[in-house]
C-alpha angles and dihedrals in degrees: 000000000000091000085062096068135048130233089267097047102253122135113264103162135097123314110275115213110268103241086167093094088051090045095056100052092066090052113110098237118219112286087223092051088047106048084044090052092051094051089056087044094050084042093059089038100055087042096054087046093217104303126161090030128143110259094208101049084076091144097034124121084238093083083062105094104201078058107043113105123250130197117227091243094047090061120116118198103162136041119248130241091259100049089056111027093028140238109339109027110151100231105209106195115195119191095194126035103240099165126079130264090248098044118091117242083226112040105222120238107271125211119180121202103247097144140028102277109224111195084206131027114228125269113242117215088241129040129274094230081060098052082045084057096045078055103074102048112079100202095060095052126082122189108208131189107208105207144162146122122304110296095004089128109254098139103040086055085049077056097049087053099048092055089058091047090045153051090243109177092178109117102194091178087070097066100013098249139124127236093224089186093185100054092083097157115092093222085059104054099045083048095042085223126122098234097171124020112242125186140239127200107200123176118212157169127257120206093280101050107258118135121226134170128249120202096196127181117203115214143210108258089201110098090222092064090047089119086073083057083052097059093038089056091054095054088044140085094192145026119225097198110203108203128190110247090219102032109045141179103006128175099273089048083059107050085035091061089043088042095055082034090062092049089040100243126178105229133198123201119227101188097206139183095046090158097073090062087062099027108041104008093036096199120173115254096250088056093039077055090061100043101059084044086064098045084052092050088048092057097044092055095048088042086048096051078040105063104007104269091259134143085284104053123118111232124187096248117159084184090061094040099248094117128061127188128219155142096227079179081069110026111252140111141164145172122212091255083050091055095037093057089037084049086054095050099044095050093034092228119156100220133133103272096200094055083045094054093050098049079061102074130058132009090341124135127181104227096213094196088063110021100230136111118255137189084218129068106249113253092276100054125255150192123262107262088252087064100028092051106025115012094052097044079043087052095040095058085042101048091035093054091036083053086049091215098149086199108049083039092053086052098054088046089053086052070073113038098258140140138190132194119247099247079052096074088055097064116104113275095262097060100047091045079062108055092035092073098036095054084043086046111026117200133339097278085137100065092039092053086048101055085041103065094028107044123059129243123250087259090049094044092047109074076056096048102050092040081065105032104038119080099187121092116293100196113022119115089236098067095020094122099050085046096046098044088051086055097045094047082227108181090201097047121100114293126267120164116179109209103202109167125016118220115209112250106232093260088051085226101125131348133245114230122229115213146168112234100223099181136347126033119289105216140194112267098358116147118233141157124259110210115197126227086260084066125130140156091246099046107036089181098114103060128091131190121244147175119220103225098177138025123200138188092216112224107177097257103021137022136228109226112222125192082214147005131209136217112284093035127105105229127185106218131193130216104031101078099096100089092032111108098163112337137348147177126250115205133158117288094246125029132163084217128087106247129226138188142236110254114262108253125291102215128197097213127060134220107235101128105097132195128178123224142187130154126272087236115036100220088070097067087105093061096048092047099051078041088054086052087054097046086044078054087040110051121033104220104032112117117208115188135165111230121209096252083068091249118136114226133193128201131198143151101265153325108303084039093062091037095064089037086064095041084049093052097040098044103035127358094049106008086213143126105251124182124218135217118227099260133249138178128259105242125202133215137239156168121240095179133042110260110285094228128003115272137218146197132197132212120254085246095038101232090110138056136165130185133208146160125217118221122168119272121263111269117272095013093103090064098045098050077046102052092038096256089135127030122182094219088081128110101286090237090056078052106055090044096055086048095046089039108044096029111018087242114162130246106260090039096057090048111050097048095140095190157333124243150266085001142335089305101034116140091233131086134207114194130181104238103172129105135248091232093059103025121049092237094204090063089050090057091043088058095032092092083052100042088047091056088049093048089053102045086045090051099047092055112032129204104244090062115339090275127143113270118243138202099351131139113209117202121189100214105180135006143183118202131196117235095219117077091215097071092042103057124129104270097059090042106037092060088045096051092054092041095057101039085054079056103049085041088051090048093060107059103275116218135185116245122207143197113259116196120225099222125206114196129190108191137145113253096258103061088046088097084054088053093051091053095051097045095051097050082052092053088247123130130200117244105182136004125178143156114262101233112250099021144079096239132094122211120215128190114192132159127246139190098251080216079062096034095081110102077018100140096027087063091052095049099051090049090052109040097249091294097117128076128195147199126186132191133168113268105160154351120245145199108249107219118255146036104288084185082060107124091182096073117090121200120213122204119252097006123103114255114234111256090255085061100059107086080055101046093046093049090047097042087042090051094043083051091053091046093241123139112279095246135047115265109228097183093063095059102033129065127235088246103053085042087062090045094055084044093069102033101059106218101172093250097147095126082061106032 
């Protein structure tokens, strides 16, 4: 007995038989549980509909179903997905909770508000199947780039026209504020600025009633946001400038007209805003007159420095047709040949329309005793005919609706021809303004006509436009039909789409590509091939295979969905945005022919403003770094790079442009919370002497060895390697003439330039300076390849702190190179080369380089002494200031260290009571003043550093961000030998050694 239980008492013999189970059955169960357990059981039955029962227990108490018996695991006590949601429903089953208590099983669709969200799409005045047809004829179809400075009104015209090209029920007179339709982004239209360019494709009459189709692109006016332009430029044959009738020619007028200059753009002028000149300024019309002469002589002289002044310039000539004037703010527009039509038809008069229009511009006066056009005014003095004609009819339907005197204002509308309701005449001041003029003007027939006859069509514009984008041959046999069918915009060609800018989709999941068909036909659902800007013939890596699965015709706030699109057309696409960074080509899946691609964009601006950012939890890295390869997809000309350091750093071009940057990654491309570093600029480095001694570097294996000195790089090269002036894939004798002509260089210097670096349009050279007596010449040209890989690593990341190299030649002056192959690959000769060339760039007084900000300043004359004082604390100078002609305001362009350039305009606007107003864009790189190798120099915390100890405080602040050691490390970049050289030849390198 005592063997059955243990020493604590417990049980430990053999099993007993388990009477628990026979026990139970007699128990009475709970009435509740039972009467609940029928009611499942009658429920099964009843589903099952008596299925699986025996046929011949008819009688039995087996058909009841409160007394049918159910196994346990036949019970059902729940219904199943099917039965309450229907067929199809996908059942997840989880046997452990992973997920939060917060977060939803089923995450709900989210759709962020990126755009303006519009419950119907407008309803254009002709049909959409008709603007499909004008597609696919070439010659009916322009593609136009609307550009011009800040406020200058660009998107308020592309308002005005939209309203004529559509049934547009919006009245922004009623609560004073614009529609502003293609600002389609919510953070445009609460700041009133164009962030991104968005298209619009209108279709409209000319004078004489045909209809033709504008793809027009309306653009950012901020010069931080001048890489969209960029894009725009590349999709468009011509340029329409809106410039502001007060204001003028501003900075960004200026880079705008030598930017479409450089691409070889026709422009068109829309002097716009002429209503300032009567309603705030309240000029007379003779000097109103005068004014708008100056602003055209401002832009003529920009656009003539621009493109040469030759037979093809075009010149602003309302004479000629190429300007038209306008008030978009109130819907009217005309150009002399307009007025002078709707002249004709308001007096009735039978005349010849064209001889009219150009008697109404210039020194030009209508002699009324004798009914003919003078260039003198007549004996009792007289207006010019633009004022005479055009200015004083403009100022009468101004002054009359402004008087509100319904008589005296019907009489000056029936001068036209016009008549207004009665209840017309009661509306406020602004709206009858406007449609006064619009029912004096009509619609906008002028600058149609304008842009008609001035600006090509997308057949004319195309032979241009592929002899600068496309960077395969233009004239060889082997490419001649792609080429040829570009040129010749052939819609049955082979197919070629430029994508030249990618639009977030609403969930900011994935992007649509906007392109340019530039021959063959774009289909739904065709397969092609999507070759990245790395592509090239010999490495095919960066190239994916993808199916269009939507075509667009892109309007702003809704699309048109098209089954095709032909060559001449923009087109937004789906489903081929995954390989795309920046821009791509689009060509067939298959094709006999070797492929090229269109060159990546050439901006005018340049990215030298940085921020660092990391998220505020560090688990969601992953999240901000798939949200910083959105924003590289989002913004042209944003650079995203991972330091080594393992920061992850963001340039831009300025302030607001960051600062979108950062409103676009936190609120939909991440969803994260990022923190940001203060920012700061990239600097570069450069040489202001020749090396002070020849360097050399020896091989790993010591077999090989090259020599070289650094000096800086002749005056004005940099910018023209830059800005594609010289390319070294010309004939080397072109070559060699551009070098000896332009820059006295020698013979065998000009010939024997390897390459240029970093890249292909680096502002650094490497030439080959030795000798054939002294160099076999055949083993140089066996390691170049790898000399030139070493030269451009060396000159992307600098010594001093792993900053681009700038304006340095670099000359090999001597070189031994080993027979075998095997001692001269790229891995002994690549490090050498870069190690030799920091030595010979250490040799030859290094110096810091930084960014320096062209600024643009409106401000009345009293607060200029204000300016002076904000812009010298800050290291800037002032390098012009003048009155703009007509108005009260001055304009002052200064230049200013981009490092001082942050709080910038804050500053400005709190000395000056929020009466300047300012605009700055990069112009140059400069040499930062002192030794930043000078050891000598202490820098002391919180305390400004003298002017002669920045170079030094920047390159060590710069180094301590990248996590590198505070000094430079000679003995990485120098060999024992040469140290022992410089040992015995004292040449005064203390600050290195």
């Amino acid at each position: 007995m005592d063997q059955m239980y243990d020493e604590f008492g417990n049980y430990v013999g053999p099993e007993l038989e388990d009477d628990d189970s026979e026990g139970a059955e007699g128990e009475e169960p709970d009435d509740d549980e039972d009467e609940w357990m029928d009611q499942a059981e009658r429920a099964a039955v009843a589903r099952d509909g008596g299925e699986g029962m025996d046929a011949d227990d008819g009688g039995d108490d087996d058909d009841n179903p409160e007394t049918a018996i159910v196994l346990a695991e036949d019970k059902k006590y729940y219904p199943s997905a099917e039965e309450v949601y229907g067929e199809g429903t996908e059942t997840l089953v989880m046997d452990e909770d992973g997920q939060a208590l917060e977060e939803p099983i089923i995450a709900p669709v989210k759709l962020k508000q990126v755009e303006v969200a519009e419950k119907d799409a407008l309803h254009m005045k002709v049909s959409e199947e008709f603007l499909v047809g004008l597609m696919g004829n070439s010659n009916l179809v322009r593609n136009v780039a609307v550009a011009g400075h800040l406020h200058h009104g660009k998107t308020t015209l592309m308002d005005m026209l939209l309203e004529q090209t559509h049934d547009v029920k919006f009245e922004w007179f009623s609560n004073d504020k614009q529609l502003r339709y293609t600002d389609t982004r919510l953070d445009e239209q609460e700041r009133e600025v164009s962030i991104k360019a968005v298209p619009l494709s209108l279709v409209m009459p000319s004078s004489t009633g045909k209809h033709l189709l504008f793809n027009m692109m309306d653009t950012p006016g901020h010069v931080n946001f001048s890489d969209e332009v960029t894009a725009s430029f590349r999709l468009s044959d011509g340029v329409l400038l809106v410039v502001d009738a007060v204001e003028g020619v501003m900075c960004n007028t200026e880079r705008l007209i030598k930017h479409a200059a450089s691409q070889r753009l026709p422009i068109c002028v829309f002097i716009n805003k002429i209503d300032r000149l009567i309603l705030e300024l309240k000029l007379p019309p003779a000097d109103a007159y005068h004014k708008l002469r100056h602003t055209l002589e401002e832009v003529n002289a920009v656009i003539e420095a621009a493109y040469g002044g030759d037979k093809d310039c075009p010149f602003a000539d309302p004479v000629k047709g190429t300007v038209c004037f306008g008030s978009a703010l109130y819907g009217w527009s005309f150009t002399l040949e307009s007025f002078a039509r709707l002249y004709a038809e308001v007096q009735g008069v039978e005349m010849d329309t064209k001889q009219f229009a150009r008697r109404l511009w210039g020194d030009t006066y209508f002699h009324e005793d004798k009914r003919v056009f003078r260039r003198k005014p007549p004996p009792g003095g007289g207006e010019r005919s633009f004022v005479q004609f055009i200015l004083e009819p403009l100022y009468k339907i101004y002054s009359q609706a402004v008087g509100e005197h319904p008589a005296s204002f019907t009489r000056v509308l029936a001068e036209f021809g016009v008549t207004l309701k009665p209840k017309d005449y009661r509306m406020n001041t602004k709206p009858l303004i406007k449609l006064a003029c619009k029912r004096v003007f009509g619609d906008a027939s002028g600058l149609v006509d304008m842009m008609a006859t001035h600006l090509p069509t997308a057949k004319e514009g195309a032979p241009g436009k592929v002899s600068r984008t496309y960077s395969g041959p233009i004239a060889s046999d082997g490419d001649q039909s792609a080429v040829s069918a570009m040129s010749a915009c052939d819609a049955s060609g082979p197919l070629q789409v430029m994508i030249a800018k990618l639009y977030p989709k609403n969930d900011c999941s994935s992007f649509d590509a906007l392109g340019r068909v530039m021959s063959g036909t774009l289909k739904k659902g065709q397969t092609v091939r999507v070759l990245g800007e790395a592509y090239s013939p010999d490495d095919e890596e960066d190239c994916a295979v993808k199916t269009v699965t939507e075509l667009w015709v892109y309007q702003a706030r809704y699309r048109i969905p098209v089954t095709e699109a032909t060559a001449g057309n923009w087109i937004l696409i789906e489903g081929v945005d995954a390989s795309i960074s920046k821009t791509a080509t689009l060509v067939p899946e298959f094709t006999d022919e070797e492929c090229h691609v269109f060159s990546p964009l050439v901006f005018d601006n340049q990215s030298v403003v940085k921020i660092a950012t990391e998220p505020l939890n560090p688990s969601d890295l992953p999240k901000m770094v798939e949200g910083l390869r959105k924003i590289n997809k989002s913004y042209p000309l944003a650079v995203t790079k991972v330091e080594e350091s393992g920061e992850h750093t963001i340039m831009g071009t300025g302030e607001i442009f960051l600062d979108s940057v950062m409103k676009d990654l936190r609120d939909l491309y991440s969803e994260v919370e990022v923190k940001v570093a203060d920012p700061v600029v990239t600097f570069c480095e450069t040489v202001v002497e020749t090396s002070s001694l020849k360097c050399f570097a020896e091989t790993p294996n010591k077999r090989n060895k090259l020599t070289m000195i650094a000096e800086p790089l002749d005056k004005g090269l940099a910018r023209d390697i830059e800005t594609g002036a010289v390319n070294l894939q010309w004939p080397r004798k072109k070559l060699g003439d551009f070098f000896q002509n332009n820059y006295d260089w020698d013979v065998l210097a000009a010939r024997s330039v390897w390459a240029f670096g970093p890249d292909s349009r680096g502002p650094n050279a490497l030439l080959d300076d030795t000798l054939p007596t002294e160099v076999d010449k055949s083993l140089m040209s066996a390691v170049r390849e790898s000399v030139v890989q070493g030269f451009q690593w060396g000159t992307r990341e600098g010594p001093l702190c792993d900053e681009p190299i700038r304006n340095v030649k670099f000359k090999i002056l001597d070189a031994t190179i080993a027979e075998q192959p095997l001692h001269r690959g790229g891995g002994q000769m690549i490090p050498t080369a870069r190690r030799v060339a920091y030595s010979a760039f250490l040799m030859a007084s290094p110096r810091l380089m930084e960014p320096v900000y062209a600024v643009e300043v409106q401000t009345p004359a009293d607060c200029m002494s204000a300016i002076y004082t904000v812009l010298s604390k800050r290291r800037g100078h002032v390098i012009a200031d003048a009155p703009k002609p007509g108005t009260p305001v001055y304009t002052l362009r200064a230049l200013l260290p981009a490092i001082e350039s942050f709080g910038f305009e804050t500053d400005l606007r709190y000395h000056t009571q929020g009466q300047a107003f300012c605009q700055s864009y990069f112009d140059h790189w400069a040499v930062v003043p002192g030794d930043p190798l000078d050891r000598t120099i202490q820098l002391r915390p919180l305390e400004p550093s003298p002017v002669q100890h920045l170079a030094r405080e920047f390159m060590v602040k710069t180094r301590r961000r990248k996590g590198m050691s505070e000094d430079v490390s000679v003995n990485k970049f120098f060999d024992d030998v040469l140290l022992m050289e410089l040992a015995k030849v004292d040449t005064g390198l203390a600050g290195l050694l």
